[in-house]
N, C-alpha and C positions, 0 to 999 in steps of 0.2 A: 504494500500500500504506500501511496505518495504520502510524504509530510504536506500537510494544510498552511500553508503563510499568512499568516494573518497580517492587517494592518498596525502599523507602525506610528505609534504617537510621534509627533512633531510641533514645529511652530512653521511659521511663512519664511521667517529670518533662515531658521537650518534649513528648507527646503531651498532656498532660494542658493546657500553656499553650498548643500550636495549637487543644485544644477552646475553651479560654477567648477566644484570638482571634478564632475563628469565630466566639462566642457574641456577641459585644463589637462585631464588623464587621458582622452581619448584623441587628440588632436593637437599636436605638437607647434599649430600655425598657433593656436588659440592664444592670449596673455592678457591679462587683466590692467587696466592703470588705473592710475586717478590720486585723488589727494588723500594721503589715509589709508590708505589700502593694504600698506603692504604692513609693517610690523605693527601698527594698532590694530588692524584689523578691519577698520574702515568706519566713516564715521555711525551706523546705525548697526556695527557689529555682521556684518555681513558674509563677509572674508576673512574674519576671526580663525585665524591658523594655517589660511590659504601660504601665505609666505614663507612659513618654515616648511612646506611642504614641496612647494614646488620652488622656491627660489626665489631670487630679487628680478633674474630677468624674464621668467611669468608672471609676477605680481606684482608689478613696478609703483612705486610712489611716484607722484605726479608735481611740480611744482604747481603753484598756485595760481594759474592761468588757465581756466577753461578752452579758451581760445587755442594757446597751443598745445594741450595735450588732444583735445578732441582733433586739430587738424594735424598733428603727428599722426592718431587712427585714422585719419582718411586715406594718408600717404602710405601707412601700412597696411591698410586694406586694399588699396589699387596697387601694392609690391605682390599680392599673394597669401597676406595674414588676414586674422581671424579675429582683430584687437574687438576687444570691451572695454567702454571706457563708462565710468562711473563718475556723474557729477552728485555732490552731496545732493542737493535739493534743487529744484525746477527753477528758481530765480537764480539760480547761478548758471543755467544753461544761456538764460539771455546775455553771457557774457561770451558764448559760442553760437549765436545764432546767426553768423555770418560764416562759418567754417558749415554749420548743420543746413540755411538754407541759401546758401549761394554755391557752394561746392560737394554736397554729401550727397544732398536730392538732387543734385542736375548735370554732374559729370557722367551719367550713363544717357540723360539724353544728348547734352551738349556734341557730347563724343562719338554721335550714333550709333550708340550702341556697343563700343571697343571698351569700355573704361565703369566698370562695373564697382562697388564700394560697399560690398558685406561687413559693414561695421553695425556693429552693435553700441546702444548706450543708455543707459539704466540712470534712470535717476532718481530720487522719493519726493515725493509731490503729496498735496492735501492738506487740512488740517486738524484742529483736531486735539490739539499736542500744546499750546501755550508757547508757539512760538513767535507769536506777534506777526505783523502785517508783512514782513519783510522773508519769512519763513515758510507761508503759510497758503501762496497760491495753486490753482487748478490750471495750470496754463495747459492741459493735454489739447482742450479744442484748437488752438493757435496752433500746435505741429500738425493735429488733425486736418489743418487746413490746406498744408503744403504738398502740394503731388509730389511723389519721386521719394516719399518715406511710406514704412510699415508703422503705425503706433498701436501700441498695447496694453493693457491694464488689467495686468492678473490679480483678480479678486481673491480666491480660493488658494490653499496650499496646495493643491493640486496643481493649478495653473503657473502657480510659483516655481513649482519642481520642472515641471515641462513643456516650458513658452520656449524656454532660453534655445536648447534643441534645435528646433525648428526657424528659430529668430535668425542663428548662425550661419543654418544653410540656406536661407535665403540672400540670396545677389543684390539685395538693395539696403540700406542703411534703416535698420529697425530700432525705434526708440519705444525704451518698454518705461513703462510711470508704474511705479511701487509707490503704493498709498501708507505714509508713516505709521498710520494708526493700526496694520497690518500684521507689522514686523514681529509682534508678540503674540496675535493670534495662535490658538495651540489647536491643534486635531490630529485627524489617524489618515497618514496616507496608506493607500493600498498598495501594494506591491505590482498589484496588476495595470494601473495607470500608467499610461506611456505618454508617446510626442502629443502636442493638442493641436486640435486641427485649428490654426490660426483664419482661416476664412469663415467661421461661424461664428456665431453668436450661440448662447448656449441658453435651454430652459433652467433654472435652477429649482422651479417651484410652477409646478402645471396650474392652470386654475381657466375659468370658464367665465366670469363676470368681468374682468377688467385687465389689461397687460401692464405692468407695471415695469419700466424700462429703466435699466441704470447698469453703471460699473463701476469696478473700484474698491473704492473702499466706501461706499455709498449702498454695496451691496445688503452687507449684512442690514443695516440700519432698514433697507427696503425688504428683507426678507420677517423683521421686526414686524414692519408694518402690515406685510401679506398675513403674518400671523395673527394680529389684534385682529384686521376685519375679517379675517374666518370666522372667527368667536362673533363678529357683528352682522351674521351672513352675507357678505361676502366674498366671494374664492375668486383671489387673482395671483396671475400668471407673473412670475418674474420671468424677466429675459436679462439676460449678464449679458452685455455686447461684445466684451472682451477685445477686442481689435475693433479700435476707434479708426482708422482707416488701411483698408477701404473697409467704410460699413457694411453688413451683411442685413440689408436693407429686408432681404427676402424675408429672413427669418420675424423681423420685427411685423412686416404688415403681412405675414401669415397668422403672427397670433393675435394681431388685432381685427384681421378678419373672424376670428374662433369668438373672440368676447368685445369687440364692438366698442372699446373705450380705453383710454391710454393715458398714462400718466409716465411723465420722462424724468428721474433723478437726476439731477446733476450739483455736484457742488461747486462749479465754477461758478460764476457771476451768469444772472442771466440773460443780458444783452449781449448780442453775438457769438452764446454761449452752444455746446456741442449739443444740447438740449434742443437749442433752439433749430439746428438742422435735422436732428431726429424728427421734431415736430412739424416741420417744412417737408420731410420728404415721406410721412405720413399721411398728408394734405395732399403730397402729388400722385403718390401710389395706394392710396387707401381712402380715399375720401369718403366715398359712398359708402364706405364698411363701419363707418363711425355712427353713433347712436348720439355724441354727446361731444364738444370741442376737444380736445388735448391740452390736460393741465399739464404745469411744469412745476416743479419744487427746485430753486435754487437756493444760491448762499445767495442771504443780503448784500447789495451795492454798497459795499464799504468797504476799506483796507482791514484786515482781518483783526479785530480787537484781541489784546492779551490776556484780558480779565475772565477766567474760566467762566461765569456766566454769560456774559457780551459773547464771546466765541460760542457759547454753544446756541444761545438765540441767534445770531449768525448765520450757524451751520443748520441744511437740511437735516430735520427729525424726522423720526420715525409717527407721530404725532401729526406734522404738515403731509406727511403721507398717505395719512389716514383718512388727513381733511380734504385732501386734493381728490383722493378716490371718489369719496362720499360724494363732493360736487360734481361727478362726473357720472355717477351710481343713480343720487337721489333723484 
């Protein structure tokens, strides 16, 4: 008789350093950079022991320049390499968004075609955490914006163990947003979970009255909320997008075809917000399949308050989700 394998307690954080192991063990192109990374460990624990195991020149510390470590990955990814480059948190990417969108996203069209750039780059975004206005943004919709990237947002330790995989072998520069509030998340992966199909969108939670759309770290909070209005009859459907582009449009106005009304999480701002094109391209492929308008739940228009309560009236709850269905239900 076979031994049974059962699932394996973890957090998001160690799921997300066994991807980076595997990536590091199995591919000799692969090496890690950034600030922090290497003998601390990285600033959100991530890489924690990656450096005495593979060495200084797989898990390179980065000087303190966005700018030129992400456009040294670009130059190593167009040599043949496999670099990950890890910015602490999302506002520090804006100090590399001339390396990300002028050269990352458009030396494979520019080049037609000859000049390909499988870098990868990881950074933690969201809030949540008391890190004030400066700490604290959702800028995933802004990359979502720009063709010529893959972006990602693994909600689940699942998604955390096996985006990275997939991320690598794809030929085009894929930026994945880990949501802080994530990191310490704990659960059981199974043994039998493998690569994730990055062009879906995933159901997390089936239901029949309402789809309730989010990713992130926005997840849990919406799966909160699927849970209160069951208890208020209610049964809605969460959809995890999982890959902010390209959307998998399909999936989203199939299950709003099934229950007829839709509510879109997002915790970016809501004007301009990724939210807001889910709810545009519901209006163009799903119109007639609506019973009720498409509510949205964002973060308040304001630079993100320090004050744990400021911040949490703020951030989408699981409470405004509640409210947003009901108006969409009632």
């Amino acid at each position: 008789m076979g031994t049974k394998t059962s699932a394996a307690p973890t957090t998001y954080r160690e799921a997300m350093r066994d991807a980076l192991r595997e990536a590091l063990s199995s591919d000799e192109r692969v090496f890690l950079m950034g600030e922090d990374v290497g003998r601390y460990g990285g600033c959100f624990g991530v890489s924690l022991g990656l450096f005495e195991e593979f060495g200084p020149a797989r898990v390179r510390d980065a000087p303190l320049s966005e700018s030129a470590f992400v456009g040294a990955g670009i130059g190593a990814a167009l040599a043949g390499m496999r670099p990950i480059a890890e910015i602490m948190t999302v506002n520090f990417s804006l100090l590399a968004l001339d390396q990300i969108l002028n050269n990352a996203a458009t030396l494979l069209h520019m080049s037609g075609g000859q000049l390909a750039v499988p870098l990868v780059i990881r950074m933690t975004t969201g809030a949540g955490r008391q890190l004030a206005a400066q700490h604290s943004h959702s800028l995933e919709g802004w990359y979502a914006h720009i063709p010529g990237l893959r972006v990602l947002a693994p909600a689940t330790i699942e998604d955390a163990r096996h985006m990275l995989a997939p991320a690598l072998a794809d030929p085009d520069p894929v930026l994945i947003f880990e949501h802080g509030s994530l990191y310490n998340a704990a659960g059981e992966l199974s043994p039998s979970a493998g690569p994730v199909d990055l062009d879906h969108a995933a159901v997390r939670r089936p239901g029949t009255d309402i789809t309730l759309i989010t990713y992130g770290g926005s997840l849990t909070k919406t799966l909160t909320a699927a849970d209160r209005l069951s208890g208020e009859g209610v049964d809605a459907e969460v959809i995890d997008l999982r890959t902010l582009r390209p959307l998998d449009v399909a999936s989203v106005t199939a299950s709003v075809a099934r229950t007829h009304r839709a509510v879109v999480v997002d915790e970016a701002w809501r004007t301009g917000s990724l939210a807001a094109e889910v709810s545009s391209r519901i209006a163009e492929e799903a119109f007639y399949e609506l019973d009720a308008p498409v509510e949205r739940v964002c973060s308040a228009e304001v630079p993100m308050p320090y004050a744990r309560q400021l911040e949490e009236a703020a951030l989408p709850q699981p409470a405004d989700v509640v409210a947003a269905a009901h108006r969409a239900v009632d």
